[in-house]
VODOSE-158448 format. One record per residue (C-alpha): residue number from 1; residue in one letter; x, z, y. Coordinates in steps of 0.5 Angstrom, whole numbers, plus 500, padded with zeros to 3 digits. Each point is the difference from the previous one (the first is absolute). Example, Ala and Ser with C-alpha at 12.3 -4.5 7.8 and 13.67 -1.06 7.14 Angstrom:
BEGIN
<atom><num>1</num><residu>A</residu><xx>525</xx><zz>516</zz><yy>491</yy></atom>
<atom><num>2</num><residu>S</residu><xx>502</xx><zz>498</zz><yy>507</yy></atom>
//
This chain:
BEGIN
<atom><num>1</num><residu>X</residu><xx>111</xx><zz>585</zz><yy>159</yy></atom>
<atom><num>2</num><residu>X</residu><xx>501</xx><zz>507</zz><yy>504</yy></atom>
<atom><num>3</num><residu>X</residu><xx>507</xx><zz>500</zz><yy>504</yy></atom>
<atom><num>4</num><residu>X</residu><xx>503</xx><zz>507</zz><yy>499</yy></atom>
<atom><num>5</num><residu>X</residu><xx>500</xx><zz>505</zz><yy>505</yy></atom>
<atom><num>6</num><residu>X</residu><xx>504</xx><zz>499</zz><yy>506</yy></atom>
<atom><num>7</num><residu>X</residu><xx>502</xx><zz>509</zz><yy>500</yy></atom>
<atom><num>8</num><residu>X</residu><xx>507</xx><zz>501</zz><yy>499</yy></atom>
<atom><num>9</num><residu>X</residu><xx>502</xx><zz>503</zz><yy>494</yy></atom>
<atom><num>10</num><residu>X</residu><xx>506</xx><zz>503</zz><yy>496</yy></atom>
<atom><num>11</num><residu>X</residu><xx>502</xx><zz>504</zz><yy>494</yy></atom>
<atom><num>12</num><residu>X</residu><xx>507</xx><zz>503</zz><yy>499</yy></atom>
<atom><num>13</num><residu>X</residu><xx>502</xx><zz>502</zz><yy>494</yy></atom>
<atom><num>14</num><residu>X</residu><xx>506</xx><zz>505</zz><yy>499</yy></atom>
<atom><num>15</num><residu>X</residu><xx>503</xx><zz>504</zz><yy>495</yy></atom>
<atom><num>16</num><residu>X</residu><xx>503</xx><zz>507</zz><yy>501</yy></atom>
<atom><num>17</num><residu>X</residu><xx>506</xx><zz>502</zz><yy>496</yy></atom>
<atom><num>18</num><residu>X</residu><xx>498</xx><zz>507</zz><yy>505</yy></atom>
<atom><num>19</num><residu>X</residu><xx>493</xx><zz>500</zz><yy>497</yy></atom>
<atom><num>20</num><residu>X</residu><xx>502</xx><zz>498</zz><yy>494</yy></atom>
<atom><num>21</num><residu>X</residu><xx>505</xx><zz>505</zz><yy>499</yy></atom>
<atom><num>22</num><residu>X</residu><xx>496</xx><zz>506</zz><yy>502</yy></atom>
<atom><num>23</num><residu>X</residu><xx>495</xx><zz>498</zz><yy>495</yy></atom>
<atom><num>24</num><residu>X</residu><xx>505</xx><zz>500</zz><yy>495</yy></atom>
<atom><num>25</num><residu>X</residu><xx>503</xx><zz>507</zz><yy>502</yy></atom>
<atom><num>26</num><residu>X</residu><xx>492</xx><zz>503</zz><yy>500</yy></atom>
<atom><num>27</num><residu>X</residu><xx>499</xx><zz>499</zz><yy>493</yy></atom>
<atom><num>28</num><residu>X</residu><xx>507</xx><zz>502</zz><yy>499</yy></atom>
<atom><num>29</num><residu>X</residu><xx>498</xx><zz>506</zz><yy>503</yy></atom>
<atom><num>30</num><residu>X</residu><xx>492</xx><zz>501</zz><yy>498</yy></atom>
<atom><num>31</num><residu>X</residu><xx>498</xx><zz>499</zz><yy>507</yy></atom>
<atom><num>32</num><residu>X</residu><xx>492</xx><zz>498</zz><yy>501</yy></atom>
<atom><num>33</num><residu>X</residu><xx>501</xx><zz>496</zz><yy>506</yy></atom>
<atom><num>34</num><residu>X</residu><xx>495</xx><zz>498</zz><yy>505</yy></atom>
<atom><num>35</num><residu>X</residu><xx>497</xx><zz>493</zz><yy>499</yy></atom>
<atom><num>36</num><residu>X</residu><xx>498</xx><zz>501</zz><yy>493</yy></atom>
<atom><num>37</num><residu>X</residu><xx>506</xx><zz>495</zz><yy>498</yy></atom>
<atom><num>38</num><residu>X</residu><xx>500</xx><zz>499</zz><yy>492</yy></atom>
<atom><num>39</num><residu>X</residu><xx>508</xx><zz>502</zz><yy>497</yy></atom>
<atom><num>40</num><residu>X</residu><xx>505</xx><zz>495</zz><yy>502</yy></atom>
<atom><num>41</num><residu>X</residu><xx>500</xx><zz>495</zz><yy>495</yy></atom>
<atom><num>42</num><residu>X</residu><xx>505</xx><zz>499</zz><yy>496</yy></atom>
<atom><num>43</num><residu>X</residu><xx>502</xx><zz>508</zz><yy>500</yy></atom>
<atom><num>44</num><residu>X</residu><xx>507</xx><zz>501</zz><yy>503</yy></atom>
<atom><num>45</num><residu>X</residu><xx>504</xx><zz>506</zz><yy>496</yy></atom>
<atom><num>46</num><residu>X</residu><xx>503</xx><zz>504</zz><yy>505</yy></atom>
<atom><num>47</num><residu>X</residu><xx>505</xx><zz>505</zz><yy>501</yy></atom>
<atom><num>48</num><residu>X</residu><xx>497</xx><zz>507</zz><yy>502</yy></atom>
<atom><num>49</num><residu>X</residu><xx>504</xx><zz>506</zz><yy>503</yy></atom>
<atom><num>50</num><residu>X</residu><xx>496</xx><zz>507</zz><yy>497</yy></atom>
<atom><num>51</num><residu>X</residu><xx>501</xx><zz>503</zz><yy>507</yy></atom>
<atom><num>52</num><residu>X</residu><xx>496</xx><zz>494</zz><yy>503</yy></atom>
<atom><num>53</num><residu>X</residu><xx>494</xx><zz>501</zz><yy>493</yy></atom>
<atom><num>54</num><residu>X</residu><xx>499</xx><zz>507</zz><yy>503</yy></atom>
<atom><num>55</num><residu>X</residu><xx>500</xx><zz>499</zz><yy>507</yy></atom>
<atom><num>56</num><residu>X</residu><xx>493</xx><zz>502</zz><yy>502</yy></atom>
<atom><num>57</num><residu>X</residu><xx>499</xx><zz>495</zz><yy>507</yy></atom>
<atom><num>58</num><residu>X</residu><xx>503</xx><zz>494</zz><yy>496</yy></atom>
<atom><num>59</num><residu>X</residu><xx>493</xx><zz>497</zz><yy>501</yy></atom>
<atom><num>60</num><residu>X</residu><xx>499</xx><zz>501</zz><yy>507</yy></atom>
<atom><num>61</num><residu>X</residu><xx>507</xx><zz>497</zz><yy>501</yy></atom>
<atom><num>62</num><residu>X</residu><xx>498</xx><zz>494</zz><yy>495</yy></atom>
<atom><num>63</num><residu>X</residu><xx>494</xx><zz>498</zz><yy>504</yy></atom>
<atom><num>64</num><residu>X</residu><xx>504</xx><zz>500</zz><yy>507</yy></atom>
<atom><num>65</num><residu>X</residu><xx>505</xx><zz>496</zz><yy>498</yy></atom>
<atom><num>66</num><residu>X</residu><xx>494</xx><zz>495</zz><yy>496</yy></atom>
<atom><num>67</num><residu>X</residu><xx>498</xx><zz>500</zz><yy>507</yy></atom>
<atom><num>68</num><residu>X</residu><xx>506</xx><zz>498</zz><yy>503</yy></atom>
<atom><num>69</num><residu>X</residu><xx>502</xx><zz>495</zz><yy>494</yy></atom>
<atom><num>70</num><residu>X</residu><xx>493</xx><zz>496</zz><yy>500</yy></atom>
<atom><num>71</num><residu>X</residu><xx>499</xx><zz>494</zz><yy>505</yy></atom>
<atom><num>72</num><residu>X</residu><xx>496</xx><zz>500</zz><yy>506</yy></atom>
<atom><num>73</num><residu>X</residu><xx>497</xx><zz>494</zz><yy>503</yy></atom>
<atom><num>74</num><residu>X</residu><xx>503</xx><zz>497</zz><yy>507</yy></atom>
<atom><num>75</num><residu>X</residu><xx>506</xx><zz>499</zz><yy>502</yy></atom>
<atom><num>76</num><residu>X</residu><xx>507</xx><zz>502</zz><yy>495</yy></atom>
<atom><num>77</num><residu>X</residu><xx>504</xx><zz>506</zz><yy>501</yy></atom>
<atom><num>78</num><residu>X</residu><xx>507</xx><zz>498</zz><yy>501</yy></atom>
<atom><num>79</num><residu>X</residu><xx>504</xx><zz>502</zz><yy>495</yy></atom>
<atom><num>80</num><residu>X</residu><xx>500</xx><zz>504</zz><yy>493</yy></atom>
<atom><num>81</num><residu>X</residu><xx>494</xx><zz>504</zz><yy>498</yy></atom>
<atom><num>82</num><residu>X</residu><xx>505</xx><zz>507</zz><yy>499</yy></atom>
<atom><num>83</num><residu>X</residu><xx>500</xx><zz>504</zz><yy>494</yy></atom>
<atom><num>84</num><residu>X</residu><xx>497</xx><zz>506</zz><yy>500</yy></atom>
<atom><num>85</num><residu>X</residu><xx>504</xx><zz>507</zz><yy>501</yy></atom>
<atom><num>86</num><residu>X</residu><xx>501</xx><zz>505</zz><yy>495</yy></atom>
<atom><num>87</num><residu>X</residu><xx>498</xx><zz>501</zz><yy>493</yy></atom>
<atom><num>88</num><residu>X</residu><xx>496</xx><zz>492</zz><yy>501</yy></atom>
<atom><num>89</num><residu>X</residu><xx>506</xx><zz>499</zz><yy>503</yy></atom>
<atom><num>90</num><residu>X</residu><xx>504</xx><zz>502</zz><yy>495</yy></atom>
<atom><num>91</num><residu>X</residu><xx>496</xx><zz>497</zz><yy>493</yy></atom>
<atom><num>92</num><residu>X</residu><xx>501</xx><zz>494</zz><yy>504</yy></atom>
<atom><num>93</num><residu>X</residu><xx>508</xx><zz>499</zz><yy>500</yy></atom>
<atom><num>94</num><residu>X</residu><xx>500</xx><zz>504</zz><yy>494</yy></atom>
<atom><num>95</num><residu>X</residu><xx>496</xx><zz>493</zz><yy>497</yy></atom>
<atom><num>96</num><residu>X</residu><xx>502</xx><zz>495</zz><yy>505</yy></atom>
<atom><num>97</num><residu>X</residu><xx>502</xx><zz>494</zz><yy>495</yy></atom>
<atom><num>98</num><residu>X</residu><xx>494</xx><zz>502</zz><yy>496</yy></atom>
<atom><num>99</num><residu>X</residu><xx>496</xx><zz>499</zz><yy>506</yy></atom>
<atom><num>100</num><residu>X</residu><xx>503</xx><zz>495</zz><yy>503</yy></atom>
<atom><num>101</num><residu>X</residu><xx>500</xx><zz>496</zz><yy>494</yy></atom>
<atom><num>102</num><residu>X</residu><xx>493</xx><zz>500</zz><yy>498</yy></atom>
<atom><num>103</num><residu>X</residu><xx>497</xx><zz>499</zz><yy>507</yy></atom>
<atom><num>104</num><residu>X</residu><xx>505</xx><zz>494</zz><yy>501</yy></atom>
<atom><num>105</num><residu>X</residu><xx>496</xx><zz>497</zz><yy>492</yy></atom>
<atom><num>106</num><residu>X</residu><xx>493</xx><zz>502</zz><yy>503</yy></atom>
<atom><num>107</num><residu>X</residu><xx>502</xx><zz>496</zz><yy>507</yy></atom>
<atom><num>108</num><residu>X</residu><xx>502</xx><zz>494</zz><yy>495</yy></atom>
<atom><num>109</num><residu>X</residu><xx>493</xx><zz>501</zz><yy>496</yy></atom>
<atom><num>110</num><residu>X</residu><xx>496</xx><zz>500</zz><yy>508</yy></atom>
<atom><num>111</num><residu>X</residu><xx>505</xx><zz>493</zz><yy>501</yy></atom>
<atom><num>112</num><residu>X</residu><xx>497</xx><zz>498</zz><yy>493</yy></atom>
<atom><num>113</num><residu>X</residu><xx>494</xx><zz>501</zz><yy>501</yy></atom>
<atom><num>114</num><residu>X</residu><xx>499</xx><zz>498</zz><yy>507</yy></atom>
<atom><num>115</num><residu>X</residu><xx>503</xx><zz>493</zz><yy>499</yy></atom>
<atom><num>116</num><residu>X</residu><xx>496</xx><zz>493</zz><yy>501</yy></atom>
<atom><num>117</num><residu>X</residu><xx>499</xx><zz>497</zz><yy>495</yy></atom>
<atom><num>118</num><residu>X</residu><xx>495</xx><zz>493</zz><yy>499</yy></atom>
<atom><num>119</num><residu>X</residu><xx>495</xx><zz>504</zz><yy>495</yy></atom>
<atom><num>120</num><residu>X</residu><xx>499</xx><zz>506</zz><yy>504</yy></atom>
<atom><num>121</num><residu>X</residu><xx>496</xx><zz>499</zz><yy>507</yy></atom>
<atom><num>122</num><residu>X</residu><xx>503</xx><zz>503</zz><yy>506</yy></atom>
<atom><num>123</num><residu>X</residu><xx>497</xx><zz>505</zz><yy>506</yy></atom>
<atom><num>124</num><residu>X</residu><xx>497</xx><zz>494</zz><yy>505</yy></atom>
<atom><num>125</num><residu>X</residu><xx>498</xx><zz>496</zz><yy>494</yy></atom>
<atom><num>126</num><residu>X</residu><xx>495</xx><zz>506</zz><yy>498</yy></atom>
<atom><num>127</num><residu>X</residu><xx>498</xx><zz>501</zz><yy>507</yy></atom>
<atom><num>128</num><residu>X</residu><xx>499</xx><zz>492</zz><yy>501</yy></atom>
<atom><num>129</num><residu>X</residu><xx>495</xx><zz>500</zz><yy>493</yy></atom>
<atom><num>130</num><residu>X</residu><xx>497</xx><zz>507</zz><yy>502</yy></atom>
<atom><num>131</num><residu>X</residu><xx>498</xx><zz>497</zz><yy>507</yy></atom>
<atom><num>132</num><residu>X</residu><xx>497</xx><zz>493</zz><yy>497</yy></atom>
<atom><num>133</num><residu>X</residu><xx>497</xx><zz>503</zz><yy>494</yy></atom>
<atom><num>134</num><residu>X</residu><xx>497</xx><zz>505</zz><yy>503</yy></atom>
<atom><num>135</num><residu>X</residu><xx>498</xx><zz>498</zz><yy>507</yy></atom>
<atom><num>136</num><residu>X</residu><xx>503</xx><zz>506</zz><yy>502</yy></atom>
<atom><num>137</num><residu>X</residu><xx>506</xx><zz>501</zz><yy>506</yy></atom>
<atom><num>138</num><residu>X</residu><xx>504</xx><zz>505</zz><yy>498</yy></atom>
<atom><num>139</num><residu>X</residu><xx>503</xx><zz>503</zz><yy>507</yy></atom>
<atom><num>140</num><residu>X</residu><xx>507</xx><zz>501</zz><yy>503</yy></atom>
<atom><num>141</num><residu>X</residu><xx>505</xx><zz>506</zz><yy>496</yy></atom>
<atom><num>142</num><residu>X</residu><xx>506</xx><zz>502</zz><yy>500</yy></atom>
<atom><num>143</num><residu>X</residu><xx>502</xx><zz>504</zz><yy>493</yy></atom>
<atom><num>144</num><residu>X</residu><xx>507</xx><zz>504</zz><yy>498</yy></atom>
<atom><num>145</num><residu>X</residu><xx>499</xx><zz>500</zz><yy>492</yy></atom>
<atom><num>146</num><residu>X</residu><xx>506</xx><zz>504</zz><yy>497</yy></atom>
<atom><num>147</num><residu>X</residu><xx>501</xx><zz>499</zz><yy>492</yy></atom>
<atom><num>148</num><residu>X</residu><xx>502</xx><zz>506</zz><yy>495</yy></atom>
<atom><num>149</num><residu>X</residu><xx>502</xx><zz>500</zz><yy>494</yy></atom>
<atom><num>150</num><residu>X</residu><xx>494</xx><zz>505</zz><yy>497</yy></atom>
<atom><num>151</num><residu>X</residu><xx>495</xx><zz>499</zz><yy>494</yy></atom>
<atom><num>152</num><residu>X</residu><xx>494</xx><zz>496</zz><yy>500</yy></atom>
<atom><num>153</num><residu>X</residu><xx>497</xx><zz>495</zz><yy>505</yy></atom>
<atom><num>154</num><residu>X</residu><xx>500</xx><zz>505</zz><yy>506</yy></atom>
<atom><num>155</num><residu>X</residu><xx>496</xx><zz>496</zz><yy>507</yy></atom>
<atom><num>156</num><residu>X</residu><xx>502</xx><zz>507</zz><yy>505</yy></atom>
<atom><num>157</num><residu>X</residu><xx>496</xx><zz>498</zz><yy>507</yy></atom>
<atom><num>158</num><residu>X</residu><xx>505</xx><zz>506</zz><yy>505</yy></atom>
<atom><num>159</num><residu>X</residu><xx>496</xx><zz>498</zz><yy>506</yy></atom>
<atom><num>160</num><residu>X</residu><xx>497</xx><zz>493</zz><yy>502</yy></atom>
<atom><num>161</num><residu>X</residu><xx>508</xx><zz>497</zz><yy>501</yy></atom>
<atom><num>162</num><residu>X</residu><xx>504</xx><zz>504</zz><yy>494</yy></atom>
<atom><num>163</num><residu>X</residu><xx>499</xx><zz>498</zz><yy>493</yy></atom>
<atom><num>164</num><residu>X</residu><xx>503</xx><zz>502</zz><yy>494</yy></atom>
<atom><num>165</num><residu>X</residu><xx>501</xx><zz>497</zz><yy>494</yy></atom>
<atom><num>166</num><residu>X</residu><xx>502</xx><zz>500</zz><yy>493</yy></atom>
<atom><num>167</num><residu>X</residu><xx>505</xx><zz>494</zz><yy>497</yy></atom>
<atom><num>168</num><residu>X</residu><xx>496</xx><zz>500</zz><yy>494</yy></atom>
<atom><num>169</num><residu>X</residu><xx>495</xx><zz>498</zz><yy>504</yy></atom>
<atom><num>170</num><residu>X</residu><xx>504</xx><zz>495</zz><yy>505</yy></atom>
<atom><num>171</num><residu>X</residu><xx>501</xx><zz>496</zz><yy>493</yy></atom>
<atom><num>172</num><residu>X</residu><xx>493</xx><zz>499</zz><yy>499</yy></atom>
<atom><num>173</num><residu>X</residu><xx>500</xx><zz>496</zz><yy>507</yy></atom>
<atom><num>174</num><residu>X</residu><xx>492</xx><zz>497</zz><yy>498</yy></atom>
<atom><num>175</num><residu>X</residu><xx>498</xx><zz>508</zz><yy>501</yy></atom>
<atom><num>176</num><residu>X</residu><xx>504</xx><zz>502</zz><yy>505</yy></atom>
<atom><num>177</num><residu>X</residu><xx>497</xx><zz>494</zz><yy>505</yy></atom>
<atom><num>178</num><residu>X</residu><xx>494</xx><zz>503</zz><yy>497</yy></atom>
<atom><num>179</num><residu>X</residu><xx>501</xx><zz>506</zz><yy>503</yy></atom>
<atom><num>180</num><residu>X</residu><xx>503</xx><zz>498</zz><yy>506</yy></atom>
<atom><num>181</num><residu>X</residu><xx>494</xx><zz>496</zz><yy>502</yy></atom>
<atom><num>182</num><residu>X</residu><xx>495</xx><zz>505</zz><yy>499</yy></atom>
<atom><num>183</num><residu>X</residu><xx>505</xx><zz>505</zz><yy>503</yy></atom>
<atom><num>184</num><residu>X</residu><xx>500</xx><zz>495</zz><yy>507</yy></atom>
<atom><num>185</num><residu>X</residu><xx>491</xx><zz>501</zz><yy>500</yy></atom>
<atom><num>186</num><residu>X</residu><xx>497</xx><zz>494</zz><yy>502</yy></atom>
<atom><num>187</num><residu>X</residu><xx>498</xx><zz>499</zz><yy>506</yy></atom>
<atom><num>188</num><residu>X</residu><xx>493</xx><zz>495</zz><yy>502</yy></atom>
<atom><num>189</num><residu>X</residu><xx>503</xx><zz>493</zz><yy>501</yy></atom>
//
């Protein structure tokens, strides 16, 4: 029997109402985001103002708020993400219960499909078979994975430390290990 790798290891997994809700607002707005991100799935309708359509500049402002809004790795920041300012700003007040509504369905989603269950094997046990199975250590590592709600089982490597990750994807949790243990990169044992 080989003992599992002794290097310390972790995954956060969290979801972002801001991320969520800037991805919600940029298929509103017929925004190609940065990252490839696929359309928010389930479509959210939204309210939007004529005068923010037209605006010109509404990608760039997009994208620094997407920037804004998606979670680093490392330490929290203290307190609410803010919204953004302007004509983003204004689509999001204008769609506030809308937004908020959904985003807080798609969080539950996460919850649902996150939750231990008997059938389903959790993150150490995969690592533990993983190691045993394939005489191979896997060493220590540290992940932030971010869930939204887009379509398709999306698997995003941000840098070594970020991931983002679709729901639909959370809710095949034999896949999801899958590609988290190809993600780590085995190292000789």
């Amino acid at each position: 029997m080989t003992a599992m790798s002794g290097a310390p290891w972790s995954v956060a997994l969290d979801y972002s109402h801001s991320a969520a809700i800037a991805l919600a607002v940029r298929d509103a707005l017929g925004i190609t985001g940065p990252l490839g991100l696929p359309a928010v799935d389930p479509p959210q309708t939204l309210v939007i103002e004529p005068a923010v359509a037209a605006d010109g500049g509404i990608d760039d402002l997009w994208r620094r708020w997407w920037d804004r809004a998606l979670p680093t790795a490392g330490p929290k920041e203290p307190g609410p993400r803010l919204p953004p300012e302007g004509l983003l700003g204004r689509v999001v007040e204008g769609n506030h219960d809308t937004l908020h509504r959904w985003s807080a369905a798609r969080k539950r989603e996460v919850a649902e499909a996150t939750r231990p269950t008997r059938a389903v094997p959790r993150l150490r046990d995969a690592l533990r078979e993983y190691e045993q199975t394939t005489g191979i250590r896997i060493g220590g590592f540290r992940l932030q994975v971010t869930a939204v709600p887009v379509a398709g089982p999306v698997f995003l490597p941000l840098d070594g430390d970020q991931l983002v990750v679709s729901i639909a994807l959370l809710r095949d949790r034999a896949e999801y290990l899958r590609r988290l243990l190809a993600h780590f990169g085995p190292t000789p044992g």
